[in-house]
N, C-alpha and C positions, 0 to 999 in steps of 0.2 A: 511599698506603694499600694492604694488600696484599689482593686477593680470594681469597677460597676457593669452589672449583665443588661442589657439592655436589647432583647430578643429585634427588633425591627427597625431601631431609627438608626438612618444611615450615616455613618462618619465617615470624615476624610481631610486629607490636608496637602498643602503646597508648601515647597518651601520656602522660607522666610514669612510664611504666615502660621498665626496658632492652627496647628493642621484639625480639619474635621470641624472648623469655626465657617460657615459664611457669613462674609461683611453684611451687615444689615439685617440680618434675616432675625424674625419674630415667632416666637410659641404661641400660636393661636389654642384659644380653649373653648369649645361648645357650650350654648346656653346651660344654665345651671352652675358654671364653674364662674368664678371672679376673673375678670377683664382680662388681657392681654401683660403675657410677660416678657420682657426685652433681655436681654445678654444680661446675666450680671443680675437681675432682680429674683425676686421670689412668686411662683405662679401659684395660688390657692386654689386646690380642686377638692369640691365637695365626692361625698362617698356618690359609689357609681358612676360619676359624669366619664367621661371619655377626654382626653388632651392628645390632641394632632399635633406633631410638629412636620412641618414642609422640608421637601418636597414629600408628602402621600401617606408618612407613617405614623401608626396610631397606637399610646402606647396606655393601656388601661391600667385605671387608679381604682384601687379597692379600698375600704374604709380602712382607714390607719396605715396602708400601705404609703410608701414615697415611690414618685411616678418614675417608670420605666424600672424597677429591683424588683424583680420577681420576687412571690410569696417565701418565705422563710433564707433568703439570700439577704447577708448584710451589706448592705452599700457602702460602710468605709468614707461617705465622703462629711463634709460639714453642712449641716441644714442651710437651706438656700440655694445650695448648686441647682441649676434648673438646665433641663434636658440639652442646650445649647452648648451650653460648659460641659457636660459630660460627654460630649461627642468628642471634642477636640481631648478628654482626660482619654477615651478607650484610645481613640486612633494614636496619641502619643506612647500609651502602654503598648500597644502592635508595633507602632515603631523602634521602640526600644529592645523588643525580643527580636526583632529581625535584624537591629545594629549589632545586638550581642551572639547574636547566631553565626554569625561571618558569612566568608562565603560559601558554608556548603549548606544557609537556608535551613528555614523550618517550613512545617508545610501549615496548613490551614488549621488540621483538626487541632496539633501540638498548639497554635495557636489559644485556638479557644479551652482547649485544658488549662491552659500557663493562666488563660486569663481570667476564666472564670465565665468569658464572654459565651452566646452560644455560639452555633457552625453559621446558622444565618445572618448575624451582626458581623462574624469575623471576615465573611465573604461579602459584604456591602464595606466593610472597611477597606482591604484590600484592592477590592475593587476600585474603591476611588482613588488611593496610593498609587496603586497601576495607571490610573488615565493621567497622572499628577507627572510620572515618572520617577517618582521617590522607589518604587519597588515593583521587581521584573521575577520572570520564571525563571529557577535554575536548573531546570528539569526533575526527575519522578524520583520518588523513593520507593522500596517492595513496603507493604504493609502485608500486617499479620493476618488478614484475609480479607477479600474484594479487591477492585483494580491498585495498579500504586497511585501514592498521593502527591500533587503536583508541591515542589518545592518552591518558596521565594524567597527571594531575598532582597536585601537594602541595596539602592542604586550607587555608590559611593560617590561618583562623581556627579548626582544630580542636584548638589549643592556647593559651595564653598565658605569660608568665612576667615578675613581674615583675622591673625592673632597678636597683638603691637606690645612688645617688653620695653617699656623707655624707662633703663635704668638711670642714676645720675651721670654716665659716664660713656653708657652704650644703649645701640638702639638695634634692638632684633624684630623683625616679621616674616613670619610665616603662614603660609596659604595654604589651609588644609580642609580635605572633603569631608563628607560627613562623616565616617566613622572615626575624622579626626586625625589620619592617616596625612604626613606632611606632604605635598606635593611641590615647592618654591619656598627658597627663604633667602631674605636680606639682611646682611649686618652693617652695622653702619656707626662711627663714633657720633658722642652725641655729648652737648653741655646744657643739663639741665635750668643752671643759671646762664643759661644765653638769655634769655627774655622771651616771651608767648609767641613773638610773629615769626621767630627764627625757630623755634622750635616746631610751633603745628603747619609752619610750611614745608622743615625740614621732614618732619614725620610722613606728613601726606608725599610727599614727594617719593618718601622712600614706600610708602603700599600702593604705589601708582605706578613705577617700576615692577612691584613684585608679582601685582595682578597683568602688566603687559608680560612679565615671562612665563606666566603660568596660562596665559592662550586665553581663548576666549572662555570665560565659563562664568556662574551664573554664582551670584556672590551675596549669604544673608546682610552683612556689612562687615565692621572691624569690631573687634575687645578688644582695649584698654587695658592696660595693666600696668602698673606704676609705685614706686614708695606712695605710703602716706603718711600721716591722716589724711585723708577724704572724706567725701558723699558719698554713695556710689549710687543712691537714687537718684539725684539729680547734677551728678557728673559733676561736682563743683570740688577745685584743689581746698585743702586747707593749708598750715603752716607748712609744707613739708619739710623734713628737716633736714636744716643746713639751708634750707628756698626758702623760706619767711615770705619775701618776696610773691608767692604764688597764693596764698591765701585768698581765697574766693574769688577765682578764675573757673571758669565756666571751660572747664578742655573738653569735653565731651562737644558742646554746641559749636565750640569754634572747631573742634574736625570735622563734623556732622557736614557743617555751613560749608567749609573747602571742597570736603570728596564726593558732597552729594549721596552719601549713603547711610544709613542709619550705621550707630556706633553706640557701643555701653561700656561702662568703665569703672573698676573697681581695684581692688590695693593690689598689688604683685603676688603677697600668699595667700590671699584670697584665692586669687583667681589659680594658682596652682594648686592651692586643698580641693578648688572644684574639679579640677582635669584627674586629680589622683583619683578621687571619689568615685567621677562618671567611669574613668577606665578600670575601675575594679580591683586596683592594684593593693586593695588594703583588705582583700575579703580572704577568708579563710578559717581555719577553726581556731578558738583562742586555746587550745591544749597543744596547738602546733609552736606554742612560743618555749613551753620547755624542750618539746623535740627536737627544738631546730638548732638551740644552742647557750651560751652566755654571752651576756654582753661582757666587750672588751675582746671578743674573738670578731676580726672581720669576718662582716658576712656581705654577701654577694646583694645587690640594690632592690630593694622588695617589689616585689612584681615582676623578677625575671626569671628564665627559666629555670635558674638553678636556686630558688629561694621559694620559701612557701610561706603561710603565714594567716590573719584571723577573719572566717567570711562571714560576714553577714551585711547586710543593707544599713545595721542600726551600729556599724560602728564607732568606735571614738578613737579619730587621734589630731596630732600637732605635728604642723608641717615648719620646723623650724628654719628661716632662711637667712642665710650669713653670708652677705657678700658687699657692698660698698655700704651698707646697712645691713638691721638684724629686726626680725621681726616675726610673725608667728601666723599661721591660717590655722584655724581649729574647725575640726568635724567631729558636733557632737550627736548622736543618734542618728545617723548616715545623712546630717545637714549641714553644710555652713555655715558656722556661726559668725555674725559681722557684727550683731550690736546694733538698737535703734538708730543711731548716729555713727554708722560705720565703724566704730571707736572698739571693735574685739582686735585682741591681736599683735596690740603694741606692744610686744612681748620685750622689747629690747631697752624699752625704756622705765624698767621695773628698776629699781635702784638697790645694790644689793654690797656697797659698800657708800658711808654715809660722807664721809670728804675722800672720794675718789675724784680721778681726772674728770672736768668738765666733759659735757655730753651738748651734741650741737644741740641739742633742743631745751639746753637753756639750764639746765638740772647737772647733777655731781654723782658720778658712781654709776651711773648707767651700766646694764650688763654687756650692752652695745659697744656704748666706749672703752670697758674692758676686754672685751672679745677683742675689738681690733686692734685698741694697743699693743695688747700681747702679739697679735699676727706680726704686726709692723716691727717689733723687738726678734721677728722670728720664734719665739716661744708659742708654738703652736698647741703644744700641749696643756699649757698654761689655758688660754682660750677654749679650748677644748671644755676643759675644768670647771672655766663658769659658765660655759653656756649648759655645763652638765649642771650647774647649781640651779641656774634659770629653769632646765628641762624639771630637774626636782620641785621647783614649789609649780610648776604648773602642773604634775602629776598629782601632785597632793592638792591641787585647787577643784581638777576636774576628775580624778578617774580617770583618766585616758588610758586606752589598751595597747597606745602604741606609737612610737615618736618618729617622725623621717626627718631628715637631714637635708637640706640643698643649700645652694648657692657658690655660687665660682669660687667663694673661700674654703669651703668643704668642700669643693670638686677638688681643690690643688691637695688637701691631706684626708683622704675620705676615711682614711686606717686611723687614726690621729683621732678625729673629730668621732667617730664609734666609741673608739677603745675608750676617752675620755668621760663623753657623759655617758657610756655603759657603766664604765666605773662608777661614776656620782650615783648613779638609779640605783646599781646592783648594791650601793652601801645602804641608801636609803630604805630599801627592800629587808635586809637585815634588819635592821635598826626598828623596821615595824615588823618583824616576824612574817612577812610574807613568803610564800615559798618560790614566787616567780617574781621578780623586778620586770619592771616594764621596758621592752626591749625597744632597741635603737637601730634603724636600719639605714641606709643612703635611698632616698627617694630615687624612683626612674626619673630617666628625662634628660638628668644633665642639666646642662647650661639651657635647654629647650625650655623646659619645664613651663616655667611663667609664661611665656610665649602660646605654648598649646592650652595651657590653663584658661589664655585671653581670648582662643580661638571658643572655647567652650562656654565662652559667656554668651555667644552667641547661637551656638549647637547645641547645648544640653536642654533647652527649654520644649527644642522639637520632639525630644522623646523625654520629655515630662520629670525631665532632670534638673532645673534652674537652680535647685541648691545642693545637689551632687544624688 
């Protein structure tokens, strides 16, 4: 993520708003500079003129310098960001070192090191996070000389949001705080072919229960998270398969319209590649994949205590999901990748025998349709096989450094479902002389997974996370 230094103009944020944004507020610029610039536009300022932004701070522009980035500091951001936007980008980076700090807190100065920000931006930022409630004092640390330094940290409970999985069969929600940590969850049978009225009332009915058990607390709204094809910009279903039926249904507006509360919604591994992403479960050094082992030997669910594995911000991998369907979230260069038209991902409907068993979405040989046939015959291994052949051409389409595994059908054989496409990868590896095959792990989460995923669609964006 790229920091911007910005010694004086003050940020800050609330939640469920872009933090460090005020609504309405305008970049005033002193005669000699071109007119006034609004959120979102471009502010032209000639050499030496001076640009105030409100309330009081003045941040000086030198010839060929970009406003507010101190002399020989690169700004990281794309031409156009104007000082407005860059409030809400620092105070987002603060909030995300103080979610990932936990609870024992960073203090101010580690702050503006991490960020690049100075001590006096970092403490106007803070500052307003504290009168927000987003982040409190955790008390002092000793420093390496002068007084100690005051610790803070993220408020956890000064937000919520909740997370909605409406598989074809079930419907899970959970209500989690900011660090994403679950606090309430509902389960509940569900028939995607009921029809719109029975389902967005049955849905809201069930996050209208979960937020009365979880007390009174302060709520950014719900993520969505669902089979597709979909939108996921403008919340609209497409064919989904086996629902034909549902094609350009507005679900997003009609829950919106019911609960009263903003709602975003995007495809089931999507919305789990995001929660894997934001919660760091995939960082680690890429020399740790030979250390750790071969595929075809279980290994323990990547990201828990007893697994390690490849870190960095810019990784790649495929979140494979196999459970009433089969389908794919991909993270390429530590992003989400969805596709202009939501359309990355339909990983299950690659066809990879040419007159195999029909596939509900209308096509023959599906890898979909062979996954579950096999499940359904009990040949788990079999399944296992082609989804390891599926895992194989998507390694070889993208590079990916790294495959996880979910869904209730690889929760019931997680040994099974490794052993199998480790196998495929580890041949395939061979066969092009590589020395490491790209390894297979069991995602964290569980059956949770998409669920917390869905909650992140709406918490990741506060700390400057919206595509992992």
């Amino acid at each position: 993520m790229a920091y911007v230094n910005r010694s004086n103009a003050e940020s800050g944020g609330t939640a469920g708003a872009r933090p460090g944004v005020a609504s309405g507020a305008k970049a005033e610029v002193k005669p000699g500079a071109k007119g006034e610039a609004k959120a979102g536009a471009k502010a032209e300022v000639k050499a030496g003129a001076k640009a105030e932004v409100k309330p009081g701070a003045k941040a000086e522009v030198k010839a060929g310098a970009k406003p507010g980035v101190k002399a020989g500091v690169k700004a990281g951001v794309k031409a156009g960001v104007n000082l407005l936007g860059l409030r809400g980008h620092n105070a987002a980076l603060v909030l995300d070192l103080l979610r990932t700090a936990g609870p024992a807190g960073i203090s101010r100065l580690e702050l503006a090191e991490r960020t690049g920000l100075t001590p006096q931006a970092v403490s106007k930022i803070t500052a307003r996070l504290r009168a927000d409630g987003l982040v409190a004092e955790a008390g002092r640390r000793a420093s390496t000389g002068g007084k100690p330094r005051t610790v803070l940290c993220l408020v956890p409970g000064a937000g919520h949001a909740v997370g909605l999985h409406l598989d074809r069969d079930e419907l899970r929600a959970l209500l989690c705080d900011l660090t994403g940590a679950v606090v309430a969850e509902r389960r509940a049978p569900l028939d995607l072919g009921a029809g719109a009225e029975t389902l967005v009332e049955g849905a809201a009915g069930e996050v209208e229960a979960l937020l009365a058990a979880g007390g009174s607390v302060s709520v950014l709204g719900v993520g969505v998270a669902l089979p597709g094809p979909l939108d996921h910009v403008h919340g609209v279903l497409h064919r989904v398969t086996g629902f034909p039926e549902w094609d350009g249904f507005p679900l997003r507006e009609a829950l919106a319209r019911r609960l009263g509360v903003p709602v975003v919604m995007d495809k089931d591994t999507n919305a789990a590649a995001l929660g894997l992403a934001v919660g760091g479960v995939v960082e680690g050094d890429h020399e740790a994949y030979g250390a750790y082992g071969v595929n075809g030997v279980y290994a323990p669910p990547w990201g828990s205590s007893e697994s390690s594995g490849p870190a960095s911000s810019s990784a790649s991998f495929a979140y494979l999901h196999l459970g009433t369907g089969l389908g794919a979230g991909l993270v390429i260069g530590g992003a989400v990748h969805r596709g202009a038209r939501t359309g990355a991902g339909e990983f299950g409907h690659q066809v990879i025998q040419l007159d195999g068993p029909p596939c509900g979405c209308g096509n023959r040989g599906c890898i979909e349709a062979l996954c579950l046939a096999a499940v359904a015959r009990g040949a788990v291994d079999e399944a296992a096989r082609v989804l390891g052949a599926g895992a194989a051409n998507l390694a070889g389409l993208l590079d990916i450094d790294l495959v996880l595994l979910g869904g209730r059908t690889v929760a019931a054989h997680p040994e099974a479902f490794v052993r199998g496409v480790g196998a495929v990868l580890d041949e395939r590896a061979r066969r092009e002389g590589a020395t490491v095959a790209v390894p297979v792990r069991i995602a964290p989460g569980g059956e949770r997974g998409v669920a917390e995923g869905a909650a992140q669609l709406l918490l990741a964006p506060l700390f400057g996370r919206a595509d992992g």
